[in-house]
N, C-alpha and C positions, 0 to 999 in steps of 0.2 A: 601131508597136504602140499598141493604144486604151488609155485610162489606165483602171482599175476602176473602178465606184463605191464607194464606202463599204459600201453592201447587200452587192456581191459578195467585197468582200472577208471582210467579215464571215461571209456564208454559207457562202465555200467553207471557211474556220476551222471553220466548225460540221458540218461533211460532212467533213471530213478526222476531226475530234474523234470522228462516228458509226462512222467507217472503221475505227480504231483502238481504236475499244471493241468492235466486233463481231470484229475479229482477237483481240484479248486476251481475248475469252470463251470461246476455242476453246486456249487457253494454258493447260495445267495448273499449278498454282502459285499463279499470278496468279488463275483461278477455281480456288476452294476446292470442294470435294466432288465433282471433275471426274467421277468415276465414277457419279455419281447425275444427270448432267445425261440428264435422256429429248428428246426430240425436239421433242414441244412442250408445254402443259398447267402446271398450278398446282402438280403432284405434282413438279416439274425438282428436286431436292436439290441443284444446282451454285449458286453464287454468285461473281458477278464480285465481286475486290476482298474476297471474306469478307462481300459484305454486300448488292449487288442479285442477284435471283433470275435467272437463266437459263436458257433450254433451247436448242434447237440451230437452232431455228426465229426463235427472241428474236435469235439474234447471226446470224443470215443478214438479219432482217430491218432492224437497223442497219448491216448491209453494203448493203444493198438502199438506203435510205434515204439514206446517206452519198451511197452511185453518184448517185443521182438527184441530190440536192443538187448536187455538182460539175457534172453536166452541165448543172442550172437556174441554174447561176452567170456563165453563158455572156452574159448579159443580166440588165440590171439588175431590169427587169419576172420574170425568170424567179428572179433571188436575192431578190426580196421575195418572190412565190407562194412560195417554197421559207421561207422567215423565217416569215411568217404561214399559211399553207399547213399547213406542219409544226407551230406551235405551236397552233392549230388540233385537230390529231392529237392530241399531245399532252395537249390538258385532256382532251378524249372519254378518252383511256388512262387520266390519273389519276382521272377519273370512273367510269370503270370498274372502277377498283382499290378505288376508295371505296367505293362500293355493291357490293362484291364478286359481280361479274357477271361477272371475269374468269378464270373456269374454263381457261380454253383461252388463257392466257396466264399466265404465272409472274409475277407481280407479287407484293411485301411493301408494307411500310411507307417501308424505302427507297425502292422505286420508286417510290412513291407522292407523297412527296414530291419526287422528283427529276422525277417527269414535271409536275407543279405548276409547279416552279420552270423548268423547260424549256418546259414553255405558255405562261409567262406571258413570260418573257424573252424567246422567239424572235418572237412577236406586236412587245412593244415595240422589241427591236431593227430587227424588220421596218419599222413606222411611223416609227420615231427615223430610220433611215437614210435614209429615201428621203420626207423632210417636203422640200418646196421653201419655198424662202425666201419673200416675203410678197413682193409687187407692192411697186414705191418707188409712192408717192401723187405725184399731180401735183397741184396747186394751181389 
């Protein structure tokens, strides 16, 4: 058996964590105003947790996301694309929430900052893991 990298282990942590928040979006309880969740749009009245905005297109597409993720974990090169890649996604979405262009996706404030913080984190996790160490110098 091949040993991980660092990147992949790290990524697939982060694609299971996607897997399991798009399952519990679909969780009544767990998402609050489960009856107001529509399909896709800024109008979703459900919220994961009481507090990010969801519709039913938002939580297929961190199942979609997750999926990917584990299969780009397969290879170290494919768990950094997926690390940087994704965090990448990520700012464009909290830029989007920011400048409120996102009509056709449920985003608040929470999300707003959660995809911030997920931009910025999956980028440098991306680079942190997969820095190669420096040439030894010869003399």
């Amino acid at each position: 058996m091949r040993e991980r990298t660092p990147a992949q282990s790290v990524a697939a942590v982060v694609s299971a964590v996607f897997l399991v928040v798009g399952i519990l979006g679909f969780i009544p309880g767990i998402t609050t105003h489960y009856g107001d969740m529509s399909f896709a749009g800024h109008d979703s009245g459900a919220k994961l947790l009481g507090l990010f905005q969801v519709s039913i297109l938002h939580n297929v597409v961190h199942l979609l996301f997750g999926a990917v993720g584990l299969a780009l974990t397969k290879t170290a090169e494919g768990a950094r694309t997926f690390l940087v890649g994704g965090g990448v996604v990520y700012l464009v979405l909290w830029l989007i929430g920011v400048i409120g262009a996102g009509d056709w996706i449920p985003v608040n404030t929470a999300d707003n900052w959660l995809h911030l913080a997920l931009g910025v984190g999956m980028i440098a996790i991306g680079f942190v893991t997969t820095r190669t160490a420096p040439a030894a110098r010869t003399a």
